[in-house]
ROKOL-204523 format. One record per residue (C-alpha): residue number from 1; x, y, z. Coordinates in pm, 1 decimal. Each point is the difference from the previous one (the first is absolute). Example, Ala and Ser with C-alpha at 12.3 -4.5 7.8 and 13.67 -1.06 7.14 Angstrom:
# residues 2
<node 1; <1230.0; -450.0; 780.0>>
<node 2; <137.0; 344.0; -66.0>>
//
This chain:
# residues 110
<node 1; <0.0; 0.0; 0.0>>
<node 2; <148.3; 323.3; -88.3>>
<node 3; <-18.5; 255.9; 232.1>>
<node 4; <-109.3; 358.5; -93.0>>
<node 5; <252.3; 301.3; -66.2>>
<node 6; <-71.9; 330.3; 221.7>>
<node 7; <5.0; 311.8; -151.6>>
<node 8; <181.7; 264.9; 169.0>>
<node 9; <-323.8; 137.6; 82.9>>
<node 10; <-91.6; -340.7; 162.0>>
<node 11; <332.4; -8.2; 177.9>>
<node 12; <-62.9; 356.5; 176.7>>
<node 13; <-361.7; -101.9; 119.2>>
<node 14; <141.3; -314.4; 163.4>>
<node 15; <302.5; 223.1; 165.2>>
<node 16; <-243.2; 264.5; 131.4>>
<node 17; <-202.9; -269.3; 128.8>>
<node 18; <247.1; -91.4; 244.3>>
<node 19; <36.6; 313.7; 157.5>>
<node 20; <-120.9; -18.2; 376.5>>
<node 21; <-268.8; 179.2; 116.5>>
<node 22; <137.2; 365.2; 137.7>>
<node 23; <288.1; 39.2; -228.1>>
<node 24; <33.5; 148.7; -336.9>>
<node 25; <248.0; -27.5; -277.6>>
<node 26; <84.9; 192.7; -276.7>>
<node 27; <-59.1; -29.0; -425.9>>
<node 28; <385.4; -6.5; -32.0>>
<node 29; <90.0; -257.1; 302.6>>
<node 30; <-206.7; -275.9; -191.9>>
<node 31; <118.3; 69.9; -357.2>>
<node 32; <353.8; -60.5; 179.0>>
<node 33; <-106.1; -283.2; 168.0>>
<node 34; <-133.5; -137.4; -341.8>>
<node 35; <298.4; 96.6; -163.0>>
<node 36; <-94.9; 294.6; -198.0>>
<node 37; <151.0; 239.3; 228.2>>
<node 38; <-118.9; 319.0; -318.6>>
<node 39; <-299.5; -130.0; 30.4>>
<node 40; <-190.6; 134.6; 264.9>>
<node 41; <-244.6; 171.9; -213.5>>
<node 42; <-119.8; -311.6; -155.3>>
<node 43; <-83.0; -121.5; 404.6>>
<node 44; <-201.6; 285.6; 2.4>>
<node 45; <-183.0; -60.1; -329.8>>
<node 46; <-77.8; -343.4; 140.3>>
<node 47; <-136.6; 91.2; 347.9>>
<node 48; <-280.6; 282.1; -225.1>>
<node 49; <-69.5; -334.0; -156.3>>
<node 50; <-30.3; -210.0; 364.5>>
<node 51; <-397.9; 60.7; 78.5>>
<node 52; <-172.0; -308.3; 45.2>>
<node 53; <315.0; -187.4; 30.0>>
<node 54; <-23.9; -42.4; 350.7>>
<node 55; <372.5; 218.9; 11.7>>
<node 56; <68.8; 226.0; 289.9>>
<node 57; <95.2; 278.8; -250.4>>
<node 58; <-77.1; 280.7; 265.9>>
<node 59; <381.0; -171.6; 165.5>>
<node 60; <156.2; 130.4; -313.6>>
<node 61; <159.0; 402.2; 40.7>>
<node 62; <273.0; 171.4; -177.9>>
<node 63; <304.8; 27.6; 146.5>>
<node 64; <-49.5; 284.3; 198.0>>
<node 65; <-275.1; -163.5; 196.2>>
<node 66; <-262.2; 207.7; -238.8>>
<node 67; <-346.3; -150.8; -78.6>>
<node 68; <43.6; 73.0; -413.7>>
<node 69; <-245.1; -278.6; -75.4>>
<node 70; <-318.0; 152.0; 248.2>>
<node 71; <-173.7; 118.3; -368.1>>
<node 72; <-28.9; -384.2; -111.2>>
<node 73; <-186.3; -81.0; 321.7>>
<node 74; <-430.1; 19.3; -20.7>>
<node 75; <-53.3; 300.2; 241.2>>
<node 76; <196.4; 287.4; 86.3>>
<node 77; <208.1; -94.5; 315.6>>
<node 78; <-36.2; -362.8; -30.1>>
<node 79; <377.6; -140.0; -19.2>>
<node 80; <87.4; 285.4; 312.2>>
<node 81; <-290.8; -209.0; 206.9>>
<node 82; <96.3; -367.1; -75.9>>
<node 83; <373.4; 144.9; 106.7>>
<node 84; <-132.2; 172.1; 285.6>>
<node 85; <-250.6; -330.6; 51.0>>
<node 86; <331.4; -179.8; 62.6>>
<node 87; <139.1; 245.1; 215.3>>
<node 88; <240.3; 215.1; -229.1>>
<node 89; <-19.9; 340.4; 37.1>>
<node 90; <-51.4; 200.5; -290.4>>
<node 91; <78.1; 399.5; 16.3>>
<node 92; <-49.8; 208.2; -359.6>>
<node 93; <-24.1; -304.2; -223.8>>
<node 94; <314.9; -148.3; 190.6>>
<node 95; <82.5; -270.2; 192.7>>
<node 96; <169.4; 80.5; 313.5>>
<node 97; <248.1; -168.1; 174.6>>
<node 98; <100.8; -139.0; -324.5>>
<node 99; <307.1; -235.6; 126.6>>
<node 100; <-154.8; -117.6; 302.1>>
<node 101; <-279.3; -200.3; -208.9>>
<node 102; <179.1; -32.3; -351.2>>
<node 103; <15.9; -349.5; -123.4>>
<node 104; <248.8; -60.5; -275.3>>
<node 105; <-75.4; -361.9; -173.4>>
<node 106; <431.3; -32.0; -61.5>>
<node 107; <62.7; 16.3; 358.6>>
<node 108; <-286.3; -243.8; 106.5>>
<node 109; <-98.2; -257.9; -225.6>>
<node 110; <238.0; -267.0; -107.4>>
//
């Protein structure tokens, strides 16, 4: 039986669905964790495409700890209250206390 191929869009929903409830990651940690460190624009393309993909896509933040995928979510504040749902405080579209709950997929899955 041959087993299915995963698109890199595939690849980054089953990378952001390991990240733990509380914590967020960034577009550009998971391209480098899938090996396309330049391609953390292309992570972002696929979590606009995540809905109904049962994908935690509101875990996902630019580098800076900044919420620049809040106008893909139905409703106007809705990724700031499933952050602030898990307990992440969100100030001006920004996560804060960025390295205290930053999870980076190179340094924690094998």
């Amino acid at each position: 039986m041959q087993q299915k191929t995963l698109n890199f869009f595939d690849k980054v929903y089953e990378v952001a669905k390991l990240i733990p409830f509380g914590k967020v990651t960034s577009y550009g940690a998971i391209a480098n964790y899938l090996g396309a460190s330049r391609s953390a624009r292309m992570v972002g393309y696929a979590m606009n495409g995540s809905h109904n993909k049962d994908v935690p896509a509101h875990r996902v933040v630019n580098r800076k700890g900044l919420l620049t995928g809040k106008h893909h979510f139905d409703g106007t504040n809705l990724m700031q209250q499933l952050l602030e749902s898990e307990g992440i405080e969100v100030i001006d579209n920004q996560i804060q206390n960025l390295e205290s709950i930053y999870w980076d997929p190179s340094k924690e899955l094998i």
